[in-house]
N, C-alpha and C positions, 0 to 999 in steps of 0.2 A: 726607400731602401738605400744602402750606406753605397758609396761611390765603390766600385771595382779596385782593389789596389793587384797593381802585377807585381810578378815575385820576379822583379828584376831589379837591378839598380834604378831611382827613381833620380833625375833631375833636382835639385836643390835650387828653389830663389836665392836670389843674392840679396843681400839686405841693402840698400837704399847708401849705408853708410860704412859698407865691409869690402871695400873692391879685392881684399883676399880672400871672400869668399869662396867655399868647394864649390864646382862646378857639376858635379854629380853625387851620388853618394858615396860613402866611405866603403874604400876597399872590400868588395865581401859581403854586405848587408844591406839586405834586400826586407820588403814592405809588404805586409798582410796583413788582412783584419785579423781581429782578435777573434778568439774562436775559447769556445767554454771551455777547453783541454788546458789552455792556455794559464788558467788560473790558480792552481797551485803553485804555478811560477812566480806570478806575478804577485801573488799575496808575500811567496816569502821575498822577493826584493824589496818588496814593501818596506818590510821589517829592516831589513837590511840598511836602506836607503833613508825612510822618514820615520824610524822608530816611535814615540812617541804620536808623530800624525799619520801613521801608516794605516792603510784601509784593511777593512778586514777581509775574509772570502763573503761574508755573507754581501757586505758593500760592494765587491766586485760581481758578484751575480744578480745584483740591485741595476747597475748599471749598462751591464749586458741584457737583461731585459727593459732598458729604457729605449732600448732600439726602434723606429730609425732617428726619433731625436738624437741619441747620443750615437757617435763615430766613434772608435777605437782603430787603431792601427799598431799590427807589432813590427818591430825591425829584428829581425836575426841574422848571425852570422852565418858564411860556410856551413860551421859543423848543422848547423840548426839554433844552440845554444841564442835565447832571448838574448839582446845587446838595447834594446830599451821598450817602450812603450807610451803612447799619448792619447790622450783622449778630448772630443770636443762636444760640446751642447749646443747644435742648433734651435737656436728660438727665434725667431724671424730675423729681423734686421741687426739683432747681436748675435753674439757666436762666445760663450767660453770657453777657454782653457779648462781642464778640468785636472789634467793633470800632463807632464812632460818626465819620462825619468831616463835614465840612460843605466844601464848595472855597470859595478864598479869597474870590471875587466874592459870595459868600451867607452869608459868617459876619455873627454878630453881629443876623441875624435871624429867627432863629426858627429856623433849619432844624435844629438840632442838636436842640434841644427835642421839634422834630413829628418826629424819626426814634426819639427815646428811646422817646416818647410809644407810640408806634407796635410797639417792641420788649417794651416793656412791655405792652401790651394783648395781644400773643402768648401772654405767658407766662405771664399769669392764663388766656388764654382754653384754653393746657394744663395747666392746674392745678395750675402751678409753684407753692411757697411761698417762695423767696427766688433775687432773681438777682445774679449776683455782677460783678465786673469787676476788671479793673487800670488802673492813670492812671498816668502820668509823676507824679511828685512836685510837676515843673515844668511843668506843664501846669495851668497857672491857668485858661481857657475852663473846658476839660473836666471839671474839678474841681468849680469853680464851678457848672456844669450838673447836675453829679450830687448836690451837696449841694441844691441845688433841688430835685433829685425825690426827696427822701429818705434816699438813700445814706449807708452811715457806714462810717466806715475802721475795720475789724478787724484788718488788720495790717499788717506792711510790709516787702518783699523789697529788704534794701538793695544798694546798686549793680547791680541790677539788670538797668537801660538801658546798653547800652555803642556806642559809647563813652561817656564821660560819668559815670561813675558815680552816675546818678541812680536813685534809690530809685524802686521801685514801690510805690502803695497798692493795697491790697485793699481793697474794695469791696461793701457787703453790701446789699439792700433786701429786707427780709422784703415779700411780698405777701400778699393775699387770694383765695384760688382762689374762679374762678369769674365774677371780675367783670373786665369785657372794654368 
């Protein structure tokens, strides 16, 4: 069963290589699993967010019932209003990404960071040793974010994104079991 998240500001790692790293979360936005109510939201940021690679509802209630393999977690603000959402696949000694988003009204402050943050403390706290992802090529945020917490690119699925022909990176962070 998925780790308890409390609806309070959640602690943030620092990343290895960010010593201006947030020390807590971003003003306001607080950490919950994802809950079925939650998916009409989340479908249409989708659209908003990865037009073209956006998930559908059926895909989101595909992976709500992958449960307790797959993890989700949302961050909301104050009012309530979603401010992003992440999700991970436990499979034994790897752990994916499956996805990280932030909505547009909350990027750029923290939220992407406190949801990593968060996906990552998962996956030591199941004794993962490396978690993996894929990124747009062209997806500089997300990139950015991930070279922050350590990530390095192991390989690369060219054209991958379609349309567009945009390469995907793979994505590697060896971890430390046990430390959550």
């Amino acid at each position: 069963m998925a780790d308890a998240v409390p609806d309070v500001p959640v602690p943030v790692p620092d990343a290895p290589d960010a010593p201006d790293a947030p020390k807590s979360a971003p003003v306001g936005v607080t950490l919950r699993e994802l809950e079925w109510t939650d998916l009409p939201t989340l479908a249409g940021l989708e659209q908003q967010l990865f037009a073209d690679d956006a998930w559908s509802p059926q895909t989101w209630w595909s992976e709500l019932a992958a449960r307790p393999r797959r993890e989700y977690v949302v961050a909301h603000d104050a009012s309530g209003a979603v401010a992003g959402y992440a999700g991970l696949d436990l499979a034994g000694d790897t752990a994916d990404v499956m996805t990280v988003a932030t909505a547009p009204t909350h990027q750029g402050r923290g939220v992407g960071r406190l949801l990593l943050g968060e996906l990552l403390r998962r996956a030591r706290a199941h004794g993962v040793e490396a978690v993996l992802l894929e990124v747009r090529a062209d997806n500089d945020a997300a990139r950015h974010l991930y070279d922050r917490a350590g990530f390095e690119v192991i390989s690369v699925r060219r054209r991958y994104y379609q349309p567009g022909d945009v390469d995907a990176l793979v994505m590697r962070l060896l971890v430390t079991k046990g430390e959550a």
